[in-house]
N, C-alpha and C positions, 0 to 999 in steps of 0.2 A: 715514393716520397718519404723522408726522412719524417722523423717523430719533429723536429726541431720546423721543420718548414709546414707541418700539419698544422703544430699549436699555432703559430704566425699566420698561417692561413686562418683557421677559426676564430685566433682571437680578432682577427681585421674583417672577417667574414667572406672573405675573397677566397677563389678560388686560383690559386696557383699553382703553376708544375712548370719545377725548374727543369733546363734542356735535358740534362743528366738523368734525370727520371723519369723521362716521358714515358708512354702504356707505348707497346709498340702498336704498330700501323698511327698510331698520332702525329701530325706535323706539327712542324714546330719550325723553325728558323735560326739557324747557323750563326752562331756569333750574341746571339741575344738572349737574357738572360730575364725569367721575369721577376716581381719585386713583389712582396708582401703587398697587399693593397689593390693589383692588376689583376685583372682574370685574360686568359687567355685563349683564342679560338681556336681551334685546329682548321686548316684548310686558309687562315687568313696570314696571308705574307707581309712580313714589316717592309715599309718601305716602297716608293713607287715602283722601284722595278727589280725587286726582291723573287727570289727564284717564285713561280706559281705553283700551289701545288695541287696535286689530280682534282676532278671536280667532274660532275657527270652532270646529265642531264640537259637542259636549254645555253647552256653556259660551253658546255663540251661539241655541240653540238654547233652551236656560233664560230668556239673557235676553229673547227675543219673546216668551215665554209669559210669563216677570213682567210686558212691559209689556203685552201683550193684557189678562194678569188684573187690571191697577189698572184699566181700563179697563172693563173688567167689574164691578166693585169699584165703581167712581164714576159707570156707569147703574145699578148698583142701589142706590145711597145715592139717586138722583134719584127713583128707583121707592118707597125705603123714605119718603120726607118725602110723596111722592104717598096711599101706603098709610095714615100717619101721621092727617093729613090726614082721609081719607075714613072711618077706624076713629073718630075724635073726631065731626064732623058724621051721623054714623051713628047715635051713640048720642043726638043730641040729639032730646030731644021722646019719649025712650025713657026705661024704668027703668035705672040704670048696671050693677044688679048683674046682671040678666037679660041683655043685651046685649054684657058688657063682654067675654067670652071669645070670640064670633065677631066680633065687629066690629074688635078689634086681630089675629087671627087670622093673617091674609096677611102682617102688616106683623111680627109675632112670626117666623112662619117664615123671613120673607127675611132678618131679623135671623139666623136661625142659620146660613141660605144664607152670608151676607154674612162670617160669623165663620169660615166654612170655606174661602171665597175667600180671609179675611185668613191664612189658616194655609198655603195653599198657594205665594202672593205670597212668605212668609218663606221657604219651601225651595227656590223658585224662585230668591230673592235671593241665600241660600246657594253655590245650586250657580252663579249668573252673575257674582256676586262686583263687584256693579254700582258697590262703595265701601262704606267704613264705615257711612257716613251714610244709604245706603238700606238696610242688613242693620238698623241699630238702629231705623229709620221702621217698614221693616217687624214690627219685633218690636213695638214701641210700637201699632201699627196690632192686632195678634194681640189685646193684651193688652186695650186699648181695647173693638174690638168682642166678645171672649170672655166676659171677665171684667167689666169696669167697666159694661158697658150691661145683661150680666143682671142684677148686683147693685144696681143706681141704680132700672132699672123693677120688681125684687121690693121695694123700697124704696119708691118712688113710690106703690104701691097703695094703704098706709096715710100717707103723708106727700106734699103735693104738691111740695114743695121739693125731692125726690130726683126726683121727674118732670122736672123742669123741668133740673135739672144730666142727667137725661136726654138730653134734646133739644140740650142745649150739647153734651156727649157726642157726639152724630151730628156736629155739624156739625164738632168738634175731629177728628171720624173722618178726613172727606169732605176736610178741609183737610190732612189727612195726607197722607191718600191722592193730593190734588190735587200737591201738592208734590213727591210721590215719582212720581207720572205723569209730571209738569212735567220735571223731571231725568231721566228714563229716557226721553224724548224728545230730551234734547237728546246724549244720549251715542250713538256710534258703536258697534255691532259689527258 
């Protein structure tokens, strides 16, 4: 720290450390500069979804399980189109109405599997605080597989048009979910 940004410091009584002079191992954030007046965290990123920096503990420790759990999340969206898939070809050459409760069966249950993963992802996000933009994916992802996929295939049964914004449904899931893996791979803790 310069003589000139010490006195500015003491005489406003704030503690600040311009980018330029940070202690090394200190974070700090790229492009931001701070002002006589501000005190400064280390460890705290400006911005919703400003680089995160390392952090240990309960915090580090959430965010491996968010990204194991999208990852988890996204072999079973691969398992749920596989189930999808074989519950459809199962019933063919069958009665629909006779058939139609064991042969989607599997692919129903990983759906509520999959809606419990998505609820876990969200508290996992909460507590690893991976950015704005993966706490709201994940809430988006909740709502998605909870709500909008039971309501679309209770819908579907009698209309084929809700079936089918069904199936877009998954895939809107899985691209969620892909996205928010994608990012939580590329951040540091």
């Amino acid at each position: 720290m310069t003589n000139d940004h010490a006195a500015a410091a003491a005489t406003l009584g704030a503690a600040a450390t311009p980018v330029s002079a940070a202690a090394p191992g200190t974070a700090t954030t790229p492009g931001t500069a701070t002002t006589p007046g501000t005190a400064t965290t280390p460890g705290i990123a400006a911005g919703p979804d400003a680089a995160i920096t390392p952090v240990t503990g309960l915090r580090r420790g959430a965010f491996l399980g968010y990204r194991w759990a999208l990852l988890a999340f996204l072999l079973s969206g691969v398992a749920q189109i596989c189930l999808a898939g074989l519950g459809v070809f199962r019933l063919q050459g069958q009665g629909l109405e006779a058939a139609g409760d064991t042969a989607f069966g599997p692919h129903m249950a990983l759906g509520f599997a999959m809606a419990g993963i998505a609820l876990l992802i969200l508290i996992l996000a909460v507590i690893a605080r991976p950015g704005a933009r993966a706490i709201a994916g994940s809430a988006v992802l909740v709502l998605l597989t909870s709500l909008v996929q039971s309501l679309l295939a209770g819908l579907g049964e009698d209309h084929a048009v809700y079936g089918a914004l069904h199936a877009l449904d998954g895939l809107l899931i899985l691209g969620v979910a892909g996205y928010l893996y994608a990012r939580a791979r590329r951040q540091r803790i």
